[in-house]
N, C-alpha and C positions, 0 to 999 in steps of 0.2 A: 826127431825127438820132440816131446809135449815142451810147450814153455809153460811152465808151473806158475811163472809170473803174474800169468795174465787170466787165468781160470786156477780155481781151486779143484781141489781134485782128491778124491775121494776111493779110496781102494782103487786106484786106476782110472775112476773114472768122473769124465768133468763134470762138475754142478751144475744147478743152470740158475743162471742170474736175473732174479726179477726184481722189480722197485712196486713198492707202494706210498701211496701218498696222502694225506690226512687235508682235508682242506676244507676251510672255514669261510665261508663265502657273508658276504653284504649284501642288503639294496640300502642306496641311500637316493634321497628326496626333499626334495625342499618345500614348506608352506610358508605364504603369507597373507599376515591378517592385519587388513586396517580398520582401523576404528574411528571413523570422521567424529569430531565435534568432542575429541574426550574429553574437555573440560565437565560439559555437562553430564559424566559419569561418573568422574571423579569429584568426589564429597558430599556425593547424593545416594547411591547406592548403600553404602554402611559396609564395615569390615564384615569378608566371608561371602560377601555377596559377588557373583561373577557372571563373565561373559562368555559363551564361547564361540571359538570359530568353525565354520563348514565342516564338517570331515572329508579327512582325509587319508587315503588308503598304501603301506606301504610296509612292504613284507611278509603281504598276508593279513596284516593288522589292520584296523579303523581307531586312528589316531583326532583329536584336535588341541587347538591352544584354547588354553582356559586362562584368562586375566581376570583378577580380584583389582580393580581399582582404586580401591580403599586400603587393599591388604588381606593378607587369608588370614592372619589374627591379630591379635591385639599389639603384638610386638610388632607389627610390618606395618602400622597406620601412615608410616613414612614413606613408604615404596610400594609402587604397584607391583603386584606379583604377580605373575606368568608360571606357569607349568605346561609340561606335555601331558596328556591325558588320554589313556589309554580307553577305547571308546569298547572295541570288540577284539578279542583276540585271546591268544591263551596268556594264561598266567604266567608269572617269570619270564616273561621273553627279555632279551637281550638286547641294548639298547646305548648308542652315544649319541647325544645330541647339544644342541647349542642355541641359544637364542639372543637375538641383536636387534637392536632398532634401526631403525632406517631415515636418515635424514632424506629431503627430496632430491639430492644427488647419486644419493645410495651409498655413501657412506657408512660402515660400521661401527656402531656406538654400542658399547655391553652395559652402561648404567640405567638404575629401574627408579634412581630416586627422584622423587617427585620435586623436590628443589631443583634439580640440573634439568628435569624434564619441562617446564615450561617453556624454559630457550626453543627448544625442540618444536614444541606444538605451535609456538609465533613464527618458526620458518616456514613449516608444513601447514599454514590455514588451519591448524585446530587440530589436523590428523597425525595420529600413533599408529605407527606403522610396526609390528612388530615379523620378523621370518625366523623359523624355526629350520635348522638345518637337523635332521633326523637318518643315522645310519640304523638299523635292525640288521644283527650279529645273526647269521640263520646257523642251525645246528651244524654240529662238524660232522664230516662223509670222509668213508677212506673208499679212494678208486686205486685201481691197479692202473702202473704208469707203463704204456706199451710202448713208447720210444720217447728217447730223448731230445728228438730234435726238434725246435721250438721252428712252428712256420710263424713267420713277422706281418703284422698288421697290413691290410691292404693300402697299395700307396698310390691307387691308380690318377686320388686328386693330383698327388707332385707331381708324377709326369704326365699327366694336360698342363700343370701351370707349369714346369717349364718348356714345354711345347713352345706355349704361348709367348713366354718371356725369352725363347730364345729364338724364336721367329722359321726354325727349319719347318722348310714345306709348305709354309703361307701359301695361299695360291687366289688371295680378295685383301683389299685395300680398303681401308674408310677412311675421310677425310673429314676430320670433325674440329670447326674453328680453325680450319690451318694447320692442324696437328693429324699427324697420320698415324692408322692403327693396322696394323698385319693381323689377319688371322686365315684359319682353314673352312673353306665353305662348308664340309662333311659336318666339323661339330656343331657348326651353329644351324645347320639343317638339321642337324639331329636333335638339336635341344629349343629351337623356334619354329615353329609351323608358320610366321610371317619371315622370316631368313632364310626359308625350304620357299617358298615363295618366291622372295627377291632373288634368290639366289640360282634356282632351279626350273621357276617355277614358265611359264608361256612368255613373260616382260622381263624375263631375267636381264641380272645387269650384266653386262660384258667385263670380262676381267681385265682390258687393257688401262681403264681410267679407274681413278680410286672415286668409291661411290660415296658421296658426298650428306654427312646427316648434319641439318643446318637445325633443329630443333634442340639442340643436347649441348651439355657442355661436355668439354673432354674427358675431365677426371669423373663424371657421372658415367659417359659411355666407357670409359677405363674400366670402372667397379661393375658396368653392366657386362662387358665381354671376362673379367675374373669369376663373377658368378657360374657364367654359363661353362668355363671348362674348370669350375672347381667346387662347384656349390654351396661355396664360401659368402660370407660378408660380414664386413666386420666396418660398414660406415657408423658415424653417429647420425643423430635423427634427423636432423635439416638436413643432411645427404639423402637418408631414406624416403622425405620424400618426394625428392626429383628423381628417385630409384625405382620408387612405387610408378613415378607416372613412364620411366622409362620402360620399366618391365610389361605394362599394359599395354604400352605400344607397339614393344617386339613381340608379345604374345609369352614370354618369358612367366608361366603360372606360378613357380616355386618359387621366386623369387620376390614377383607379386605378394605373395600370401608372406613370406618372410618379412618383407618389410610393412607390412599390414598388423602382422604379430606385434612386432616390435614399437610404433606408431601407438598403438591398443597400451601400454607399457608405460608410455613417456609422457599421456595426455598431461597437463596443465594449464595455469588460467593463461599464460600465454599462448599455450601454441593449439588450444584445442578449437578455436574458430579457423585456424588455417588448414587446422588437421579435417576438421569435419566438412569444410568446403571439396578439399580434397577427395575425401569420401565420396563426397555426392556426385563427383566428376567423375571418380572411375568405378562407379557403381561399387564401393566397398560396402556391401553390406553390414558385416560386424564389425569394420573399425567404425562405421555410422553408428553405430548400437551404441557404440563406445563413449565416443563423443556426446552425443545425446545422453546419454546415461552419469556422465561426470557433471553436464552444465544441469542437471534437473539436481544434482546431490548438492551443488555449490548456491543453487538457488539464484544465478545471476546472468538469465538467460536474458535479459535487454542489455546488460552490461555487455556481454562478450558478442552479444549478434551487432556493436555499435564498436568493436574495435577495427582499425585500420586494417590488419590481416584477412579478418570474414569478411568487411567489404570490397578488398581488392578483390579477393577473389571470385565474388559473387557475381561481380561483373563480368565476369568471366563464363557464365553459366547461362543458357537460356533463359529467361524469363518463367517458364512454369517450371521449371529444376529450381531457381531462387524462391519462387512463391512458396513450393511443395516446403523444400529446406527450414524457411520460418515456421509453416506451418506444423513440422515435425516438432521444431524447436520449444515452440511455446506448449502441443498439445503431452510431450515427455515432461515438461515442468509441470503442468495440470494435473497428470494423471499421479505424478511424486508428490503431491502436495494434500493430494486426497489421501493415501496411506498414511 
């Protein structure tokens, strides 16, 4: 006998049960736009008059921030005003978004008023730093839902990290400072072509003694061996860059370029003579860019080429590597100073 319960049913005969579903989909995206020296924009410029930032693409649209310094009228000569600015795109598109300033920690602060804003600008050397967080609502779509069963996110990172953390199957040892680390020679053959090497390779190490890295401190080769089976990191910056020099060593490129990114992010007047010595050590090309590019904007390329950090480490460098380095140094301030 039919169970009626469970299908409806219709002169005898079962219906057939389909789902539809309406879905309203996002992009969302983040810009940020600094603005070195805004004293000298603010009170000079005149209400109405404005800046704006690069565009930027996101939804289909061309979006930028546009700041009035003075105020976009007559009532706002108290506050700098900010807007999203729709650059290209269709009309009435759909839209939430947010805008924050940025202290040099990265804090978020929502206030535009020019009294509370000078604290601001004497933290950050003179710079306004503004990010705009921008979601685009894209139109609604109805698809037909063909099953119910939700497949879950891939997890393949958690189980390598706890592989790792749970040590079944190790089959190589490293001995770093006295501290010993298990792992499986497969993955880090697989993800170091200098590991596939040490490990595989004509000099391979023998797996009865734990192979010994006297270059490294622990907790750096810790966050080197969680990268490679999880593609993770999450150091802060004076870790990344004994991670950056770590990663060049084992031939580790994503990881390289991760902490290079990041490095690129955090320049300042402290750390960009140690960051850009850095650079020039393991041939980073655009974090040099980088560095180079922040001491030509700050205008205090004898101040920073004369702190303790650049010259530690300059000693550290061949002779025509430190010549070249000065020589970048001064000819990126020259060539900024002529524009």
């Amino acid at each position: 006998m039919a169970n009626n319960s469970t299908s409806p049913v219709n002169h005898g005969q079962c219906l057939s049960d389909t789902w539809s579903r309406c879905v309203t989909g996002t992009v969302t995206a983040a810009h940020t736009f600094e603005l070195t020296n805004f004293s000298l924009l603010e009170g000079s410029m005149g209400i109405g008059k404005y800046v704006d930032s690069s565009t930027f693409s996101v939804g289909g649209h061309d979006w930028n921030i546009r700041v009035y310094p003075d105020g976009w009228k007559e009532d706002d000569d108290d506050y700098v005003s900010v807007f999203l600015n729709l650059e290209r795109g269709a009309v009435g598109v759909r839209v939430k978004y947010s805008m924050s300033s940025l202290d040099k920690h990265g804090h978020v602060s929502k206030y535009m008023d020019k009294c509370k804003l000078q604290p601001l600008l004497d933290l950050n050397n003179g710079c306004f730093t503004i990010r705009c967080d921008l979601t685009v609502i894209q139109d609604p779509r109805t698809e037909a839902v063909a099953s119910t069963i939700v497949v879950p996110q891939p997890n393949l990172q958690q189980h390598f990290e706890h592989m790792l953390k749970d040590g079944r199957g190790t089959d190589v040892t490293f001995s770093v400072a006295g501290e010993l680390f298990r792992a499986h020679r497969c993955v880090l053959a697989a993800r170091s072509l200098v590991f596939q090497a040490e490990l595989f390779g004509p000099v391979k190490e023998e797996a009865t003694q734990p192979i010994r890295i006297d270059d490294m401190e622990p907790t750096i080769f810790e966050a080197l061996l969680h990268f490679i089976y999880t593609d993770r990191c999450n150091e802060d910056n004076v870790t990344s860059q004994h991670l950056l020099t770590a990663a060049d060593q084992h031939g580790v490129d994503m990881l390289r370029l991760t902490c290079e990114v990041r490095l690129c992010r955090s320049i300042d007047l402290l750390t960009v003579g140690t960051t850009l010595a850095l650079a020039e050590r393991h041939h980073c090309i655009q974090l040099k860019d980088a560095c180079l590019e922040f001491i030509a904007s700050q205008d205090m390329v004898g101040a920073i080429m004369e702190t303790d950090g650049f010259k530690h480490l300059l000693t550290n460098l061949p002779f025509h590597h430190e010549r070249d380095l000065r020589q970048d140094c001064r000819r990126k301030s020259r060539s900024t100073l002529k524009v």
